[in-house]
C-alpha positions as CSV (number, residue, x, y, z in Angstrom):
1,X,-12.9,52.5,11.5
2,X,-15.5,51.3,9.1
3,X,-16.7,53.0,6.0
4,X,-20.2,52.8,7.0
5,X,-21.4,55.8,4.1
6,X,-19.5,52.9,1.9
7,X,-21.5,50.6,3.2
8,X,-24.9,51.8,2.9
9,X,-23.8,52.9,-0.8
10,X,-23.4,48.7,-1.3
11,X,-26.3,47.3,0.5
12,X,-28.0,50.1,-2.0
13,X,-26.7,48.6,-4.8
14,X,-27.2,44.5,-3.5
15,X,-30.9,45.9,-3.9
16,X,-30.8,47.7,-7.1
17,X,-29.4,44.1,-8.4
18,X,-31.6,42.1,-6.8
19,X,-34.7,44.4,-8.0
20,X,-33.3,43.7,-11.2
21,X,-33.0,40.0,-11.1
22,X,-36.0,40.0,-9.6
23,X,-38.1,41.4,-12.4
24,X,-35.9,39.9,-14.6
25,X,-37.6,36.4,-13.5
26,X,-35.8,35.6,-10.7
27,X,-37.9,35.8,-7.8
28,X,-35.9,34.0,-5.2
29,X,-33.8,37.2,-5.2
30,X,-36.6,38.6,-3.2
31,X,-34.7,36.7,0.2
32,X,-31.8,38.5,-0.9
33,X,-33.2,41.9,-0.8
34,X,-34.2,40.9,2.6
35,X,-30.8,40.4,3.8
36,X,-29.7,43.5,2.7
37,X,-32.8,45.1,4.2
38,X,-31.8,43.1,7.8
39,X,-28.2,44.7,7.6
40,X,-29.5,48.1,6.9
41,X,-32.4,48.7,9.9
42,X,-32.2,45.5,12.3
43,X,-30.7,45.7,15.6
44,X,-30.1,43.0,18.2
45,X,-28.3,42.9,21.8
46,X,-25.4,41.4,19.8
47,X,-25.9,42.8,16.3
48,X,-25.7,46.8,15.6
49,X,-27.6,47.9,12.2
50,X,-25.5,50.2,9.9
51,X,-28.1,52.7,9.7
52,X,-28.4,52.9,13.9
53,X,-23.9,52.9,13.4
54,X,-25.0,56.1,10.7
55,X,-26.5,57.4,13.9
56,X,-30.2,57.4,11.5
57,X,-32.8,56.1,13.1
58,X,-34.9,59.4,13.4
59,X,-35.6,59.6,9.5
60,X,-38.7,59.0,7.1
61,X,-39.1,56.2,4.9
62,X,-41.5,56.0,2.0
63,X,-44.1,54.0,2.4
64,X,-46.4,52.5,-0.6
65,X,-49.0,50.5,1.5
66,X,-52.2,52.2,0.6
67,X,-54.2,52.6,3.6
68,X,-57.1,53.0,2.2
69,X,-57.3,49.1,0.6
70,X,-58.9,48.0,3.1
71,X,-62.0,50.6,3.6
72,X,-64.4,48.2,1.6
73,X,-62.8,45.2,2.4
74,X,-64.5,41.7,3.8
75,X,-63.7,41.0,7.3
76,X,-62.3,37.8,6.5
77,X,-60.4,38.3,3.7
78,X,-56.7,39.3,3.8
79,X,-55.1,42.7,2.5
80,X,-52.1,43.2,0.6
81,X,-51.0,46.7,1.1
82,X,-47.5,45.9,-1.2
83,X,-48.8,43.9,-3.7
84,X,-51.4,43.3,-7.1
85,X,-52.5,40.2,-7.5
86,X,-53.3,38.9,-11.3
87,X,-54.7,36.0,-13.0
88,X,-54.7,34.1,-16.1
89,X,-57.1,31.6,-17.7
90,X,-57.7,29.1,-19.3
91,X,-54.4,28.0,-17.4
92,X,-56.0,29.1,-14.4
93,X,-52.8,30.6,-13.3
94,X,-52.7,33.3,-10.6
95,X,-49.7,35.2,-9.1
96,X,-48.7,38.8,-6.8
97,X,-47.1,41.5,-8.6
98,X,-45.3,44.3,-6.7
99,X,-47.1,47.8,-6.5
100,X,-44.0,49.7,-7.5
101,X,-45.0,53.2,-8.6
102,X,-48.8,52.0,-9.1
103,X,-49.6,53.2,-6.0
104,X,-50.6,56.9,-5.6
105,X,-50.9,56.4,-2.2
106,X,-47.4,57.1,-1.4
107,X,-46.2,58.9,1.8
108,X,-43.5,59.2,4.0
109,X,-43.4,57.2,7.9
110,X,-41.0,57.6,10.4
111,X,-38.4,54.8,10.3
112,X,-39.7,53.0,13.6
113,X,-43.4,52.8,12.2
114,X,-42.0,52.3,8.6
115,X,-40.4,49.0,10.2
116,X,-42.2,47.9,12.5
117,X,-45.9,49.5,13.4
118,X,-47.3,49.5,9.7
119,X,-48.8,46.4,8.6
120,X,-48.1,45.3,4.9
121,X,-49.7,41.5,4.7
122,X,-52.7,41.2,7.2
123,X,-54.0,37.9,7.0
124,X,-57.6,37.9,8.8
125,X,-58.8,35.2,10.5
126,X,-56.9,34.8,13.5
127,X,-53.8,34.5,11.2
128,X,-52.0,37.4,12.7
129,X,-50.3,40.2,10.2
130,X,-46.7,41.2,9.1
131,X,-44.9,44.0,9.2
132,X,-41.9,45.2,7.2
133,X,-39.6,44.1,10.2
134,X,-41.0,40.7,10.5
135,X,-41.4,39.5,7.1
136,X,-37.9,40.5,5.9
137,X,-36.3,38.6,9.5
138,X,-38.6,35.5,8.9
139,X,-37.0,35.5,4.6
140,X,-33.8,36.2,5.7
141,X,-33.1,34.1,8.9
142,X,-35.6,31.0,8.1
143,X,-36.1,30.8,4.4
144,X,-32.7,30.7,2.9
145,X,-31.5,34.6,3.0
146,X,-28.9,33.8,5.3
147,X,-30.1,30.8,7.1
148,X,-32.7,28.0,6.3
149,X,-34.9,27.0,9.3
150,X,-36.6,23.7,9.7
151,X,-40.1,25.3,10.4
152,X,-41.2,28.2,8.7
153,X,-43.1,30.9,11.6
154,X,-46.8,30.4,11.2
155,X,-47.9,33.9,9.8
156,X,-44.8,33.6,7.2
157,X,-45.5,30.1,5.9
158,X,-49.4,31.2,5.4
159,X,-48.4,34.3,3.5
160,X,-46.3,32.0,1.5
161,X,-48.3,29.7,0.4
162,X,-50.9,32.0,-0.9
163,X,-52.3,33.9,2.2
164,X,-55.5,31.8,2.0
165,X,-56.3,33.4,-1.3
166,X,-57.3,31.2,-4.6
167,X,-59.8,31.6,-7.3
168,X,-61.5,28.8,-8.7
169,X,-62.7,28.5,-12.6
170,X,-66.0,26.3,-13.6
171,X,-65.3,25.5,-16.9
172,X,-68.3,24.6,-19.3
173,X,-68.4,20.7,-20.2
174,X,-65.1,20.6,-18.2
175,X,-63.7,20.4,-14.9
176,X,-63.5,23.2,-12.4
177,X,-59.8,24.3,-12.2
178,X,-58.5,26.0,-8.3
179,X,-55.3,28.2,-8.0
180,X,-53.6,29.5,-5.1
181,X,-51.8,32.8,-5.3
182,X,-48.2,32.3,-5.0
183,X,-45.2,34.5,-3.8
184,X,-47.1,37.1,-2.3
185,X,-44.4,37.2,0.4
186,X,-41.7,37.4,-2.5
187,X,-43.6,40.3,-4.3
188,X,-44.1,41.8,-0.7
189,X,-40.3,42.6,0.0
190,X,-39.8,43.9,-3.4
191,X,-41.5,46.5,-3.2
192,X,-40.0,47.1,0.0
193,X,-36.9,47.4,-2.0
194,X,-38.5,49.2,-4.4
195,X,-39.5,51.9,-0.9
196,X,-35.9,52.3,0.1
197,X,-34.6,53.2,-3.1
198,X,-37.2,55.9,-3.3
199,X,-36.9,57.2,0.2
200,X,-34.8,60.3,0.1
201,X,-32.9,60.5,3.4
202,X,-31.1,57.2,2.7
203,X,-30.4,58.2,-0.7
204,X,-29.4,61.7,0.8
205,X,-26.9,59.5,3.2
206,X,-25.7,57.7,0.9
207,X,-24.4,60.9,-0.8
208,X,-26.9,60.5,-3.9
């Protein structure tokens, strides 16, 4: 019989690594966190995740999408519950950073709503939204996790090339420079890494 407590305690640690090389400058790893994130909570008719082969599907996750983000918020403009975005000029350079522990919003979800009820990248404009389940499938079977797709699903592909968000810089006696904000989708399931590793019943499972 499988050591499944053995191998929850690696998938836990493919994250920790990843996280690592990930804010280390390496944020391709993000697909792999994904993978690792797939193994853990995804089932399938012919694929059984090793939490549902723990028999632990009725636990809490924590959650660091911020609810509140989008009280104020334009109709049409997307929200990032996982994510800061930052820019720099005069490069005109603009990127997403994961929340990590920035958030104080933090609270505790079931699994099922965790995975797959609560949005985390809601595009606006008739571009759909993604939730933790279906932006860690879409990195993981399409965009090189464990498979690369021809075509990229529609609400992935938007969220990765910038979500529709950009800032553009008018610069005196110059041209105007435009950005796009890049690897919001990357920054997106780091932070869900960053969530499991704080969520105390895996850890607890795990025998941490």
């Amino acid at each position: 019989m499988s050591d499944f407590k053995g191998q929850l305690e690696s998938q836990l640690k493919f994250i920790e690594r990843s996280c690592a090389a990930y804010d280390a400058g390496h944020l391709e790893e993000a697909v792999r966190i994904a993978v690792s994130l797939r193994v853990l909570f995804h089932d399938t008719a012919k694929s059984t995740s090793l939490l549902r082969h723990l028999n632990s599907l009725t636990f809490q996750l924590t959650s660091s999408a911020a609810p509140f983000a989008d009280a104020h918020a334009a109709a049409d403009i997307p929200s990032l519950y996982l994510v800061h975005l930052k820019a720099a000029v005069p490069e005109v350079r603009c990127w997403a950073e994961p929340l990590l522990d920035t958030n104080y919003g933090v609270h505790l979800l079931d699994f099922a709503t965790w995975w797959d009820v609560e949005v985390v990248i809601d595009l606006k404009q008739g571009h759909g939204s993604l939730t933790r389940r279906k932006l860690t499938l879409e990195a993981a079977n399409t965009d090189g996790g464990a498979h690369v797709a021809e075509k990229l699903e529609a609400r992935y592909k938007k969220a990765q090339e910038g979500a529709g968000i950009s800032i553009e810089v008018d610069f005196k006696g110059g041209p105007t420079k435009k950005a796009t904000f890049r690897d919001i989708h990357y920054a997106s399931l780091r932070q869900i890494g960053y969530e499991v590793l704080k969520s105390p019943a895996i850890l607890a499972l795990a025998g941490r």
